[in-house]
mmCIF file of the N, C-alpha and C atoms, coordinates in Angstrom:
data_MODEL
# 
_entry.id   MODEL 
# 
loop_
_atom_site.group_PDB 
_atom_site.id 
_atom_site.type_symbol 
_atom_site.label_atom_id 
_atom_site.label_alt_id 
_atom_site.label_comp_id 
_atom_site.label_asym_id 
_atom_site.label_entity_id 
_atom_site.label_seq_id 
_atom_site.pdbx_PDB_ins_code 
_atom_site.Cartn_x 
_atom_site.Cartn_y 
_atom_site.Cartn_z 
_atom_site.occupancy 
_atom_site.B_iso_or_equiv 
_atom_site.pdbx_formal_charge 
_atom_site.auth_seq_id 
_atom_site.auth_comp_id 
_atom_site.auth_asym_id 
_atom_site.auth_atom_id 
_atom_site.pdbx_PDB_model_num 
ATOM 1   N N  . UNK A 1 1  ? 0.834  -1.185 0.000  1.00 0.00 ? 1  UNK A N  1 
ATOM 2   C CA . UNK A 1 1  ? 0.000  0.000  0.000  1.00 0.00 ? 1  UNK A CA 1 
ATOM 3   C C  . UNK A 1 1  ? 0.880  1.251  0.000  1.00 0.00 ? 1  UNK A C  1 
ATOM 4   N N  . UNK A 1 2  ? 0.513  2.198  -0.776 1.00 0.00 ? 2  UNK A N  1 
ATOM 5   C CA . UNK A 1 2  ? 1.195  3.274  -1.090 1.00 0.00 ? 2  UNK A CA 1 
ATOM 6   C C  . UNK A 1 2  ? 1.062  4.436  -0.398 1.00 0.00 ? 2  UNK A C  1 
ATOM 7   N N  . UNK A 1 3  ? 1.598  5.117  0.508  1.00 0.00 ? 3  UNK A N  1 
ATOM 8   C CA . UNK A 1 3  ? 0.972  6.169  1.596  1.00 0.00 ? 3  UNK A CA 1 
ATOM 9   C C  . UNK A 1 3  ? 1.218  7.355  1.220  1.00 0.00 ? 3  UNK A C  1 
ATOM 10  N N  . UNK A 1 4  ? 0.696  8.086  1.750  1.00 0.00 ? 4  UNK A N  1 
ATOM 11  C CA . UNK A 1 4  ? 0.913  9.707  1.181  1.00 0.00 ? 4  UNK A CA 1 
ATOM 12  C C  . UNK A 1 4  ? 1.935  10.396 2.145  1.00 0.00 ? 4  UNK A C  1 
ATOM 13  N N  . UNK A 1 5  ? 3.282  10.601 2.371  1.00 0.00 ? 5  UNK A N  1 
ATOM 14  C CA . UNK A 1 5  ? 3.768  11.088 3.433  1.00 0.00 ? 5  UNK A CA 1 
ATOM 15  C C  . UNK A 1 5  ? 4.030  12.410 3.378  1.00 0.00 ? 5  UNK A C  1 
ATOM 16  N N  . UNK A 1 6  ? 3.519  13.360 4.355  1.00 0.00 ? 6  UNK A N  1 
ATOM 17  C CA . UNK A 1 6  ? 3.339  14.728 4.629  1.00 0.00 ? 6  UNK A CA 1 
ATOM 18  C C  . UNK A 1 6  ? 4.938  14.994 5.409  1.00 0.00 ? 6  UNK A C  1 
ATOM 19  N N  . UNK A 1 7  ? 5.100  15.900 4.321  1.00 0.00 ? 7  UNK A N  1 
ATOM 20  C CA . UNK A 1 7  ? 6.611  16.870 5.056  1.00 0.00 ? 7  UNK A CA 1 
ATOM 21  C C  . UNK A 1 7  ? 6.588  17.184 6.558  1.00 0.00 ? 7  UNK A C  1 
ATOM 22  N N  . UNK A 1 8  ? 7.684  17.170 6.825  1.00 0.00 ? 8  UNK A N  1 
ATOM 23  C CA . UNK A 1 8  ? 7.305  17.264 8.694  1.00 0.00 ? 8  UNK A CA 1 
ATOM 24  C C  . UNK A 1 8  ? 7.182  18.971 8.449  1.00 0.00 ? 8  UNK A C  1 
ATOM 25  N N  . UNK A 1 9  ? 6.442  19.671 9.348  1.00 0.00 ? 9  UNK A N  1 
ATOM 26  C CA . UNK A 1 9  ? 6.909  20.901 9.446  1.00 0.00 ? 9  UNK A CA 1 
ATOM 27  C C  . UNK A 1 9  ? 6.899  21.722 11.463 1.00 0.00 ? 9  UNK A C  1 
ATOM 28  N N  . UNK A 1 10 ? 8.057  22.095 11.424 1.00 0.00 ? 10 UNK A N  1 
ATOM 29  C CA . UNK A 1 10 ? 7.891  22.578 13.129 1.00 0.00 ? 10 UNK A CA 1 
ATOM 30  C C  . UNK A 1 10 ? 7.044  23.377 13.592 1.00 0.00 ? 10 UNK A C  1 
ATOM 31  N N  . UNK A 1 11 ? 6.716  23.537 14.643 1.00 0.00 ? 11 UNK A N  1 
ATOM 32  C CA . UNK A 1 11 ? 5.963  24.569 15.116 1.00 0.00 ? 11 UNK A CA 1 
ATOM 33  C C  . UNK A 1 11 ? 6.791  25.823 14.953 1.00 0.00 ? 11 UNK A C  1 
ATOM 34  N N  . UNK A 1 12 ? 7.776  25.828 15.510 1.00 0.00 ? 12 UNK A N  1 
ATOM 35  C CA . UNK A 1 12 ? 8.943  26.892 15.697 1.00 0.00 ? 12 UNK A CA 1 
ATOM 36  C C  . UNK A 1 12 ? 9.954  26.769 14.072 1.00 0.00 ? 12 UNK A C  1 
ATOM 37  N N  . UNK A 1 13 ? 10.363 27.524 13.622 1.00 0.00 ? 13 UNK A N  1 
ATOM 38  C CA . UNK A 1 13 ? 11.255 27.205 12.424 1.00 0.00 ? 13 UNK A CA 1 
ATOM 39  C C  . UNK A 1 13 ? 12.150 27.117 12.944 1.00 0.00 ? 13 UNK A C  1 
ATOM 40  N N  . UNK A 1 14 ? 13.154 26.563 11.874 1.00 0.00 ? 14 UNK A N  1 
ATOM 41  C CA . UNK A 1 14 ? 14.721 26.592 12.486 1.00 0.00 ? 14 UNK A CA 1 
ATOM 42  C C  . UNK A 1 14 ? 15.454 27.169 11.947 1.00 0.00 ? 14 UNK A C  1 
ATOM 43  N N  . UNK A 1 15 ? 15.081 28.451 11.567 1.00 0.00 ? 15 UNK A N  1 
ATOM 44  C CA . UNK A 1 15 ? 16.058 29.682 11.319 1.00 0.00 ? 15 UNK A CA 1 
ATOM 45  C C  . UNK A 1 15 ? 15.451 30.595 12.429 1.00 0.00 ? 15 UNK A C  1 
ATOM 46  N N  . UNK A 1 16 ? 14.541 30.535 13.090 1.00 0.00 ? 16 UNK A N  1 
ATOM 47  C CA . UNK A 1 16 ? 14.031 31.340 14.078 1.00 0.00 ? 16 UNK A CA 1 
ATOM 48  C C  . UNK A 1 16 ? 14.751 31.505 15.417 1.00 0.00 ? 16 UNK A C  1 
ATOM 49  N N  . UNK A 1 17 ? 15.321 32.442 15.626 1.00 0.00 ? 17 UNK A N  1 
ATOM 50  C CA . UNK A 1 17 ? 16.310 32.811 17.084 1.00 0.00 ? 17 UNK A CA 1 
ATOM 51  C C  . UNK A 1 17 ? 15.416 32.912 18.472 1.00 0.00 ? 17 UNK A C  1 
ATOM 52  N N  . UNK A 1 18 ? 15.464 31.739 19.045 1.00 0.00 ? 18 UNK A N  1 
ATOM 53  C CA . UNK A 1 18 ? 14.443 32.268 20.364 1.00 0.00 ? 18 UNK A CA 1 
ATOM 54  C C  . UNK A 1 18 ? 15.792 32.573 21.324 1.00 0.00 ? 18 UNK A C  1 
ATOM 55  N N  . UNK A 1 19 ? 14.854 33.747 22.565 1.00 0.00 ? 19 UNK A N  1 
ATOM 56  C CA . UNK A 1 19 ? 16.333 33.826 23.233 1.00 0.00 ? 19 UNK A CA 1 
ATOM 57  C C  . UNK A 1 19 ? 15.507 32.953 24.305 1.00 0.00 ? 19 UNK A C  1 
ATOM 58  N N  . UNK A 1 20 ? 16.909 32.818 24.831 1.00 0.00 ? 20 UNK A N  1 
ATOM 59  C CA . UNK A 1 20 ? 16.454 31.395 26.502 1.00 0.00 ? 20 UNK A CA 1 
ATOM 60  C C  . UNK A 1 20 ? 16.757 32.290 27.953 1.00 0.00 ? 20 UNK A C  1 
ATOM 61  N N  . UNK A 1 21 ? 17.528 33.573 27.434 1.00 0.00 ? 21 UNK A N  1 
ATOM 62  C CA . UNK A 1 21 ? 17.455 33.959 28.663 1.00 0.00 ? 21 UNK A CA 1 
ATOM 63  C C  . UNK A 1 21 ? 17.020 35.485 28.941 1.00 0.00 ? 21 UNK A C  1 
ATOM 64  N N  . UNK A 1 22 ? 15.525 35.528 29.855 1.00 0.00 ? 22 UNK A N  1 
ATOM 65  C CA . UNK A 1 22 ? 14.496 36.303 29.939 1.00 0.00 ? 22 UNK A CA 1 
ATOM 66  C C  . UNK A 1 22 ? 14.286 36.359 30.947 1.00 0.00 ? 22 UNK A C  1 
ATOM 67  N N  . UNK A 1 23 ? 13.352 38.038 31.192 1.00 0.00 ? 23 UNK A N  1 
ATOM 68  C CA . UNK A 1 23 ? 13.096 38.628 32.592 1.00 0.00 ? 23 UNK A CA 1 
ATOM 69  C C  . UNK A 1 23 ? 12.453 37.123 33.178 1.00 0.00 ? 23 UNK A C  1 
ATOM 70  N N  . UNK A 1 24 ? 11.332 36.734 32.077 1.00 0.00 ? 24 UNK A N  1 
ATOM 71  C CA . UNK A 1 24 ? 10.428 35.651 33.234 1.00 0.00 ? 24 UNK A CA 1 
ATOM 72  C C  . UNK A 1 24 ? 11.116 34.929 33.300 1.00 0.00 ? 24 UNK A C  1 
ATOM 73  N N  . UNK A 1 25 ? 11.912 33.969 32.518 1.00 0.00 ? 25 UNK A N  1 
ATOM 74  C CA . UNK A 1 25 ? 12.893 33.235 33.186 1.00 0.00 ? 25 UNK A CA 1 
ATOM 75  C C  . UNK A 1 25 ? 13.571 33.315 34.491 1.00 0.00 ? 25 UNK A C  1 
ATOM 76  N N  . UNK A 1 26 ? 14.249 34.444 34.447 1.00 0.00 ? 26 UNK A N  1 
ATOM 77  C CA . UNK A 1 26 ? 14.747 34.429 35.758 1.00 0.00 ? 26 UNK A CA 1 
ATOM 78  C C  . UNK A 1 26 ? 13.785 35.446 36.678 1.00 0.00 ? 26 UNK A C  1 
ATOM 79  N N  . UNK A 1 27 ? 13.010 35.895 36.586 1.00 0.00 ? 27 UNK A N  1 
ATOM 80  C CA . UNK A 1 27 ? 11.582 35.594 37.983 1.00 0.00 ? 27 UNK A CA 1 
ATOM 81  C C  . UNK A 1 27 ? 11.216 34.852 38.342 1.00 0.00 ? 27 UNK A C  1 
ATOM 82  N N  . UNK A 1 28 ? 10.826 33.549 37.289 1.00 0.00 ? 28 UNK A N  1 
ATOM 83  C CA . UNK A 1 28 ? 10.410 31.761 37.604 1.00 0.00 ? 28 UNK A CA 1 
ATOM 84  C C  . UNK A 1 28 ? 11.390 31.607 38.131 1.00 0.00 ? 28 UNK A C  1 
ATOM 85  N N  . UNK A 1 29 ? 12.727 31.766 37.986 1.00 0.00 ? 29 UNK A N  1 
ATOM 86  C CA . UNK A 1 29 ? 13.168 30.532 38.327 1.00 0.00 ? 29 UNK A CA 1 
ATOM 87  C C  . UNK A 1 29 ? 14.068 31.202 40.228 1.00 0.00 ? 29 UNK A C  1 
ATOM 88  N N  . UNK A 1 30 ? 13.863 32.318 40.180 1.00 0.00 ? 30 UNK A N  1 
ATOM 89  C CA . UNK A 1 30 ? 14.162 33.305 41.603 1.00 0.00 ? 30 UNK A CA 1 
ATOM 90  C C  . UNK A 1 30 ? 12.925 32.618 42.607 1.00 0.00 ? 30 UNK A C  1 
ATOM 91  N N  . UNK A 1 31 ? 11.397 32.595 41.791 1.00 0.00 ? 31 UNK A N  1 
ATOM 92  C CA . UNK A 1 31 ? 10.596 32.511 42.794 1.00 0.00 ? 31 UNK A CA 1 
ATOM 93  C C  . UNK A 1 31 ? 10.678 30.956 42.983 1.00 0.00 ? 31 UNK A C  1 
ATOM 94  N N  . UNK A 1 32 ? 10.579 30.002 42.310 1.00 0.00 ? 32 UNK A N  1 
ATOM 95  C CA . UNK A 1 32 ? 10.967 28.878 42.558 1.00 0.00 ? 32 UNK A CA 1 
ATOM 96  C C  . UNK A 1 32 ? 12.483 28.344 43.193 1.00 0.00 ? 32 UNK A C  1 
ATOM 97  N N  . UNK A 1 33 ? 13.362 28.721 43.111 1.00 0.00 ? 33 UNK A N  1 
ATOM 98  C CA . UNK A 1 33 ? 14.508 28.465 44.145 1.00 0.00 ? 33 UNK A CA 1 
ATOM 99  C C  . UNK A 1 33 ? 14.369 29.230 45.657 1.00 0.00 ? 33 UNK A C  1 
ATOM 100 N N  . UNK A 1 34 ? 13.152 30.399 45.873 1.00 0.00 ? 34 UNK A N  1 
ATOM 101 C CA . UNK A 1 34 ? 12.783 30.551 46.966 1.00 0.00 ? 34 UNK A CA 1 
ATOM 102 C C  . UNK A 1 34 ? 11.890 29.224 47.758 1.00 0.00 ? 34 UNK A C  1 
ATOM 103 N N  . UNK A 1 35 ? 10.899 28.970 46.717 1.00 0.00 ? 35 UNK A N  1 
ATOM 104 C CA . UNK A 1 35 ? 9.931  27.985 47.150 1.00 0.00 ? 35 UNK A CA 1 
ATOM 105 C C  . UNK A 1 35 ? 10.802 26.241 47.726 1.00 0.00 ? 35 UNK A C  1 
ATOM 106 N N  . UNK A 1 36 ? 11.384 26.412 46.618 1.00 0.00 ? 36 UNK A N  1 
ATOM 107 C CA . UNK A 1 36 ? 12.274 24.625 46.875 1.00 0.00 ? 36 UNK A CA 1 
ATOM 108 C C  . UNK A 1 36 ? 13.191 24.857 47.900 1.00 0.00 ? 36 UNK A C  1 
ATOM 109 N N  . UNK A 1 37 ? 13.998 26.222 48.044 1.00 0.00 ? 37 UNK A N  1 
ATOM 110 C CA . UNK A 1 37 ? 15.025 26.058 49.071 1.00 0.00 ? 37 UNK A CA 1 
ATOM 111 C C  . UNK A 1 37 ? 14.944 26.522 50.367 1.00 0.00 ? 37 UNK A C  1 
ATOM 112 N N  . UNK A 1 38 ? 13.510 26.882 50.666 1.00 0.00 ? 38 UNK A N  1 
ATOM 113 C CA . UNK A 1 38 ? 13.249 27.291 51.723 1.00 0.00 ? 38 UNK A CA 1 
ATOM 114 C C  . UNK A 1 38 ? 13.564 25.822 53.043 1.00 0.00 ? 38 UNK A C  1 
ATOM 115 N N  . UNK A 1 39 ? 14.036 26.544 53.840 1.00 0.00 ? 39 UNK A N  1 
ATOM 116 C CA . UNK A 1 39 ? 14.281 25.234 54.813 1.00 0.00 ? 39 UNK A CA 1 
ATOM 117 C C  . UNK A 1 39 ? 13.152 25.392 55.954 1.00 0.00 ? 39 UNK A C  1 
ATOM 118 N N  . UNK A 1 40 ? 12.118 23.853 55.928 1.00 0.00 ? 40 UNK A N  1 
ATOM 119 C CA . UNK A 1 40 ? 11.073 23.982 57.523 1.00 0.00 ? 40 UNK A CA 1 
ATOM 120 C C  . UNK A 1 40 ? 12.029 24.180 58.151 1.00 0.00 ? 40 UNK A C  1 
ATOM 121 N N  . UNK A 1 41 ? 10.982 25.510 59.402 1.00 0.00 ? 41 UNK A N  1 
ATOM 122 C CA . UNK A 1 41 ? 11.014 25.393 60.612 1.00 0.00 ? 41 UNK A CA 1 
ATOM 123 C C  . UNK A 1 41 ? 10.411 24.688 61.733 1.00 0.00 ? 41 UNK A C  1 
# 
């Protein structure tokens, strides 16, 4: 049987520049190393 195969295509292209490092990035990840490293009292 002969199938029809569809080109993959990305969500994101890959000539597209995302940057990785961002205000929310590092707000997430400030407020979450508060949350995880908090030590019980």
């Amino acid at each position: 049987m002969a199938e029809k195969k569809e080109e993959f295509k990305p969500y994101i292209p890959a000539d597209k520049i995302t940057p990785e490092f961002t205000a929310t990035s590092v707000i997430v990840g400030v407020i979450l190393a508060i949350v995880f490293g908090e030590t019980p009292i």
